[in-house]
Structure formats: structure tokens, C-alpha cells
ZADOFI-654755 format. One record per residue: residue in one letter; x, y, z of N, C-alpha, C in turn; residue number from 1; chain. Coordinates in Angstrom, 1 decimal, padded with zeros to 4 digits. Example, Ala and Ser with C-alpha at 12.3 -4.5 7.8 and 13.67 -1.06 7.14 Angstrom:
2
<site 'A' <013.2 -005.7 007.8> <012.3 -004.5 007.8> <013.2 -003.3 007.8> 1 'A'>;
<site 'S' <012.8 -002.2 007.1> <013.7 -001.1 007.1> <012.9 000.0 007.9> 2 'A'>;
This chain:
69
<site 'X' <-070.8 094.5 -088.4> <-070.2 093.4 -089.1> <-069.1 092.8 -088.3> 1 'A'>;
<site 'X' <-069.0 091.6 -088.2> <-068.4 090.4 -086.9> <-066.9 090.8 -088.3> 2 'A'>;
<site 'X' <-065.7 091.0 -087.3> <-064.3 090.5 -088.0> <-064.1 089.0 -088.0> 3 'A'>;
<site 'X' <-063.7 088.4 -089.1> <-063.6 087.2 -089.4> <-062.1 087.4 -090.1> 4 'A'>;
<site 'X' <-061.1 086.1 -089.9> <-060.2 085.3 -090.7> <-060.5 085.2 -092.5> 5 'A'>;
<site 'X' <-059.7 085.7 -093.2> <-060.0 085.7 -094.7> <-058.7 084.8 -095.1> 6 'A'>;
<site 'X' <-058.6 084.3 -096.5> <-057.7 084.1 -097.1> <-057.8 084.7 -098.8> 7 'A'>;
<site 'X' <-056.1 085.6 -098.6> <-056.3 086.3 -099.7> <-056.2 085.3 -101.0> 8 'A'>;
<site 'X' <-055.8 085.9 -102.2> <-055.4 084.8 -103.1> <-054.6 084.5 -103.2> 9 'A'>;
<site 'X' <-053.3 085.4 -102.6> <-051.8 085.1 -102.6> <-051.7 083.6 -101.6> 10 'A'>;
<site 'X' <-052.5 083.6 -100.8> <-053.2 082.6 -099.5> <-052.7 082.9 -098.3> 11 'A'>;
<site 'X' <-052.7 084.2 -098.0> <-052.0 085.1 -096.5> <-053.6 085.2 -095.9> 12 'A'>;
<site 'X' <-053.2 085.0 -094.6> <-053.8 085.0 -093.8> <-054.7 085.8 -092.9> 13 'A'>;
<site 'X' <-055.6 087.3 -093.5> <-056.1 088.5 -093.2> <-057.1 088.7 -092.2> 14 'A'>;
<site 'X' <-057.4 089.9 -091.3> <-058.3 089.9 -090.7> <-059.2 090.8 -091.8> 15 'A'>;
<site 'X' <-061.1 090.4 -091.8> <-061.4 090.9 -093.0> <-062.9 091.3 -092.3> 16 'A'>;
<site 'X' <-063.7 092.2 -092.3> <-064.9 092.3 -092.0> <-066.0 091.2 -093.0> 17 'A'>;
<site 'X' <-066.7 090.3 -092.3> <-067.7 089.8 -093.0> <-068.8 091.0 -093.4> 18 'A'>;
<site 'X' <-069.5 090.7 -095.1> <-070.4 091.3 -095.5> <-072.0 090.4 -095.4> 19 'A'>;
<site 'X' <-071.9 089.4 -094.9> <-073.2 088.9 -094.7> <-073.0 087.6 -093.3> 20 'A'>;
<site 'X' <-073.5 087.6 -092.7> <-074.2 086.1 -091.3> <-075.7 086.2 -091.6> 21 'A'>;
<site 'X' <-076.0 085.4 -091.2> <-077.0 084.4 -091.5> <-077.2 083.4 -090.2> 22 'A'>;
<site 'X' <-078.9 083.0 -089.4> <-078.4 082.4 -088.5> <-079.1 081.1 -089.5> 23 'A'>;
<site 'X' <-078.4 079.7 -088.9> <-078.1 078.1 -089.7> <-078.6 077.0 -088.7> 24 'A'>;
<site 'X' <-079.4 078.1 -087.4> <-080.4 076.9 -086.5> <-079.0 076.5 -086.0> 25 'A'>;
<site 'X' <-079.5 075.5 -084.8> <-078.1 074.8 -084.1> <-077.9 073.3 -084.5> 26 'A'>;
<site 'X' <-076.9 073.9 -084.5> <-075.7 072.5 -085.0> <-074.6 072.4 -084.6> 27 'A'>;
<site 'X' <-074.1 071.1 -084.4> <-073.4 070.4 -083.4> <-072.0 071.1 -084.1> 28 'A'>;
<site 'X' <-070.8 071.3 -083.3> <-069.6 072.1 -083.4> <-068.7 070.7 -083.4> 29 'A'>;
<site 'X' <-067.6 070.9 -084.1> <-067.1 069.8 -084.2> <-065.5 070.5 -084.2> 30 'A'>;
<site 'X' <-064.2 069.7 -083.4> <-062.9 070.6 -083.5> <-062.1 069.9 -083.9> 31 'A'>;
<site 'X' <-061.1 070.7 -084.6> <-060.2 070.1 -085.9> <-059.1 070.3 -085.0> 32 'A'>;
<site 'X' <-057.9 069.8 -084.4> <-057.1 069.7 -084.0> <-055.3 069.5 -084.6> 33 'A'>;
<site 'X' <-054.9 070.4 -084.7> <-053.6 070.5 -086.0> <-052.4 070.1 -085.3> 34 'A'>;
<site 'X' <-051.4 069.3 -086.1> <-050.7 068.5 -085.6> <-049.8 069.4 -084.5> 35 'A'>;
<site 'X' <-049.6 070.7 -084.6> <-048.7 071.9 -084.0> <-049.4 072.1 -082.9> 36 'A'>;
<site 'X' <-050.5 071.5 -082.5> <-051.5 071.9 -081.5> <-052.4 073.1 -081.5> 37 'A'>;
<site 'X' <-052.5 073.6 -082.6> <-054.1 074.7 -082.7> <-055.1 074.1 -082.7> 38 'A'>;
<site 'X' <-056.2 074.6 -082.5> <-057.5 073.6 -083.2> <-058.5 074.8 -083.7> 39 'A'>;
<site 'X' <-059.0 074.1 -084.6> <-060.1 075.0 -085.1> <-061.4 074.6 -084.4> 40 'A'>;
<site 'X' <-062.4 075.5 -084.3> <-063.8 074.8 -083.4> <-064.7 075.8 -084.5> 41 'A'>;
<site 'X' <-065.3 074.6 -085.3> <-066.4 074.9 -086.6> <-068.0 073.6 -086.9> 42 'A'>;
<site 'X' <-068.4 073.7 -087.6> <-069.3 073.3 -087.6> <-068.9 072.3 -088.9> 43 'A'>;
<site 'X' <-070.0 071.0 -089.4> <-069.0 070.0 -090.4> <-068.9 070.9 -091.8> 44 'A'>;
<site 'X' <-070.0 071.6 -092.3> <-069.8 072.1 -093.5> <-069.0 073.5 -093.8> 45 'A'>;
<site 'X' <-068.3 073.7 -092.8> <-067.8 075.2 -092.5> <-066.2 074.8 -093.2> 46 'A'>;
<site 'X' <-066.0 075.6 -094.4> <-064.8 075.5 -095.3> <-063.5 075.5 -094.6> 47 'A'>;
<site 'X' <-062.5 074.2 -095.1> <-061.5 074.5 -094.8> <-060.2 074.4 -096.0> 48 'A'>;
<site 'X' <-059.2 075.1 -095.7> <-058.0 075.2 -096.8> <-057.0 074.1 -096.1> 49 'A'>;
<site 'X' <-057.0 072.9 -096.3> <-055.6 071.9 -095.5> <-054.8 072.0 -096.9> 50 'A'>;
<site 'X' <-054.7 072.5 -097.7> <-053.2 073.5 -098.7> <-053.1 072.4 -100.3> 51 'A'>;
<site 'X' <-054.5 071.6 -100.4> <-054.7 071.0 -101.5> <-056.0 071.8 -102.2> 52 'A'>;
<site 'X' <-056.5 073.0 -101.8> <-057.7 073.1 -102.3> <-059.0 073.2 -101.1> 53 'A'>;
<site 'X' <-059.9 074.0 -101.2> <-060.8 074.2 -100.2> <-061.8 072.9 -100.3> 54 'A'>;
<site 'X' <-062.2 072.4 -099.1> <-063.0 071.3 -098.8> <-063.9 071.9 -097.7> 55 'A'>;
<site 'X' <-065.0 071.1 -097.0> <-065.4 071.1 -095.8> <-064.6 070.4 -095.0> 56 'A'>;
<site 'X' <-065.1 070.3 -093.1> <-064.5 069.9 -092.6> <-064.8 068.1 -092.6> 57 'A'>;
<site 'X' <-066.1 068.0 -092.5> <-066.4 066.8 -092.2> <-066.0 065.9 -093.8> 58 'A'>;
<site 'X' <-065.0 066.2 -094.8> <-064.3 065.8 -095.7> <-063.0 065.3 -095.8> 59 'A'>;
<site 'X' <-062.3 066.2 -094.4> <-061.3 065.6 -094.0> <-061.2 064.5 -093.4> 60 'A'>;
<site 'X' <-059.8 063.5 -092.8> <-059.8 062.3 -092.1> <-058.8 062.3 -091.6> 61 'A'>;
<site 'X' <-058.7 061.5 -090.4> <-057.3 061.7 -089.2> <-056.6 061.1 -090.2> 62 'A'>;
<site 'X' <-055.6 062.0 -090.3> <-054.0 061.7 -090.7> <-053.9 062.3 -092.1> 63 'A'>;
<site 'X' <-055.0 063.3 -092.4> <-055.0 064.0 -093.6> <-053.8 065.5 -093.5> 64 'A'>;
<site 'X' <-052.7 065.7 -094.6> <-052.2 066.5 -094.3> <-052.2 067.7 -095.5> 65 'A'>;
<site 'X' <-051.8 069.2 -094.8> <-051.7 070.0 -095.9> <-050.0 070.3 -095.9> 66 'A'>;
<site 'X' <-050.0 071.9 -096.2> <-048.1 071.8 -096.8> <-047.4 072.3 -095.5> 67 'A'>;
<site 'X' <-046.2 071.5 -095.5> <-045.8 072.1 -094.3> <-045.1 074.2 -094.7> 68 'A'>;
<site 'X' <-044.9 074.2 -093.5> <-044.5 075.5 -093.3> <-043.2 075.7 -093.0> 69 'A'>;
């Protein structure tokens, strides 16, 4: 089982063993780039938390922001 990035419910940020992958055929990778300079590299329907609630990626839009830190 591949370690993956979780979010608890408190919304901390855990390393978590996945209990299921599945392969989803190839699809184009698409990278999210955060204003701090990290970037995410995901696919469009692959969930993200920008700190209003979980969306996909390809639901976001440049200049969409979550809470600062």
C-alpha cells in the first residue's frame, strides 16, 4: 500500500497508508502552482482542499484563494 498525504478532520496534514489504487487509463497531469511556490502535479478530477471546502482541480481558476496561514 503506496503512503499518500491525508487530511485529518481537525484539517492537519498526515502521512496515511492508502487502502485502495485503482489504475484510471492515462490522463493528462495538470500542475497547480501555489502562490508560496509549491505546486501540486495531479490529474483534473483529483480532490483538492483550497480551505473553502473540497473541490476538484479543474474547478479551480487563476487567482482563486484559500486561508492564509
Amino acid at each position: 500500500t503506496p503512503e499518500v498525504l491525508a487530511m485529518t478532520p481537525q484539517e492537519r496534514i498526515v502521512v496515511a497508508s492508502s487502502d485502495a489504487i485503482w489504475r484510471v487509463g492515462v490522463r493528462p497531469v495538470l500542475k497547480l502552482v501555489l502562490a508560496g511556490g509549491r505546486s501540486i502535479r495531479a490529474t483534473g478530477q483529483h480532490r483538492i482542499y483550497p480551505g473553502a471546502g473540497w473541490s476538484v482541480l479543474t474547478d479551480l481558476k487563476v487567482g482563486d484563494q484559500g486561508p492564509v496561514a
